[in-house]
C-alpha positions in Angstrom: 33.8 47.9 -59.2 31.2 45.5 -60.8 28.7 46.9 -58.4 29.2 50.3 -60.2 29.4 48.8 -63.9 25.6 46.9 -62.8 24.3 50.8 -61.3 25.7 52.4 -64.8 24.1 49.7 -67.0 20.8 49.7 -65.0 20.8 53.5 -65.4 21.6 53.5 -69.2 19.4 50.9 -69.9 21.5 48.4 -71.1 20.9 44.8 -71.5 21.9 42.6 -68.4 22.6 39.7 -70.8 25.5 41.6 -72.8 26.8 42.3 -69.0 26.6 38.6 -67.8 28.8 37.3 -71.0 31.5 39.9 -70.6 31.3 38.7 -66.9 31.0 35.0 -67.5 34.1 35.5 -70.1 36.2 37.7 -67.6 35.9 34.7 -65.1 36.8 32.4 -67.4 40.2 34.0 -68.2 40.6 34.6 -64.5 40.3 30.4 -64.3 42.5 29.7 -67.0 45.4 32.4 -65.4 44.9 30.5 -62.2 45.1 27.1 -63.6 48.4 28.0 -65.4 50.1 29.6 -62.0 48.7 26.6 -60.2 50.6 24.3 -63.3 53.8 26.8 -63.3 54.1 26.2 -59.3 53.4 22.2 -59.4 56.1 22.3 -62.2 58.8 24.5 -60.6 58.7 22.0 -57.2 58.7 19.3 -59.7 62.0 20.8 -60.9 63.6 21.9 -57.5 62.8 18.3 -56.2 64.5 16.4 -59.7 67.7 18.2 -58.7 67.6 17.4 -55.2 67.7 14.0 -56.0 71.0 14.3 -58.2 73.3 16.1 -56.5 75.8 14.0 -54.6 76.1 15.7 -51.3 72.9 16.4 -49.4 73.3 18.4 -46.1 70.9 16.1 -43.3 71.0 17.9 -40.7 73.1 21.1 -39.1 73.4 22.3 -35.5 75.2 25.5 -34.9 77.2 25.6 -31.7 78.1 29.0 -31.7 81.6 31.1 -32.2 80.9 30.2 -36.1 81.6 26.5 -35.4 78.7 23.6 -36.0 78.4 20.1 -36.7 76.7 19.3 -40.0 75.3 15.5 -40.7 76.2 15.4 -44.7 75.4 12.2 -47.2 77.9 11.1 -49.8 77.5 8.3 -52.3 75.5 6.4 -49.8 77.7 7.4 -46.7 76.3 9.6 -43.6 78.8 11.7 -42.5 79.6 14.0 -38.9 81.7 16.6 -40.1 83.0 19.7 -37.6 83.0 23.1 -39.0 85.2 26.1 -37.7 86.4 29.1 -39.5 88.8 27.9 -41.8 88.4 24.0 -41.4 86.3 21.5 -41.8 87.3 18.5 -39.6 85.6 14.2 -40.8 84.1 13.7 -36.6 82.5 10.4 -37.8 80.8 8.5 -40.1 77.4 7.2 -39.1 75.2 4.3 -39.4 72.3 4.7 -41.8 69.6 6.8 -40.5 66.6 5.2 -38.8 64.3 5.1 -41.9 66.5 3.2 -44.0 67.6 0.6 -41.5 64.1 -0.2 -40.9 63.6 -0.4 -44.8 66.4 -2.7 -45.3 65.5 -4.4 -42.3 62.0 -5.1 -43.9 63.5 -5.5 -47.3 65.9 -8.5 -46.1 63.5 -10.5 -43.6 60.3 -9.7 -44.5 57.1 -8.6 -42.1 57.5 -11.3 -39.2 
């Protein structure tokens, strides 16, 4: 398309300068649209991750086993949880130790790097 506005203006005679700052101030706006979608996405994960953090059950980790039944690894006020699901009940399996990455933290956290 701005091939066929550079033919048209060649033809008509018009100034190449007038075209370049129409062009120059197009791109521009294009830049500043793309800077606030790029802000609006960074923002919106922003957001999504803030609420993550403040609900007070997270879901780990689910493994279906089929027949509508699973097992679903579930954190609550600091306690990891196995819980069994089958249609209609919801059955406490276990509870767990901490996950890996925070035993190691604490670990490091408590004795310090040996």
């Amino acid at each position: 398309m701005l091939g066929v506005a550079l033919i048209q203006a060649a033809d008509a005679g018009a100034v190449p300068a007038a075209l370049g700052a129409s062009g120059l101030r197009s791109f521009l706006a294009l830049g500043v649209v793309a800077a606030l979608l790029a802000l609006t996405v960074w923002w919106l994960g922003r957001l999504a991750q803030t609420r993550r953090g403040r609900q007070p059950i997270h879901v780990e980790s689910a493994v279906t086993l089929g027949d509508k039944r699973s097992l679903v690894i579930v954190s609550v006020e600091g306690r990891r949880l196995l819980v069994g699901l089958a249609p209609g009940s919801v059955s406490l399996v276990t509870e767990l130790r901490a996950s890996f990455g925070e035993t190691l933290a604490e670990t490091l956290r408590t004795d310090g790097p040996r």
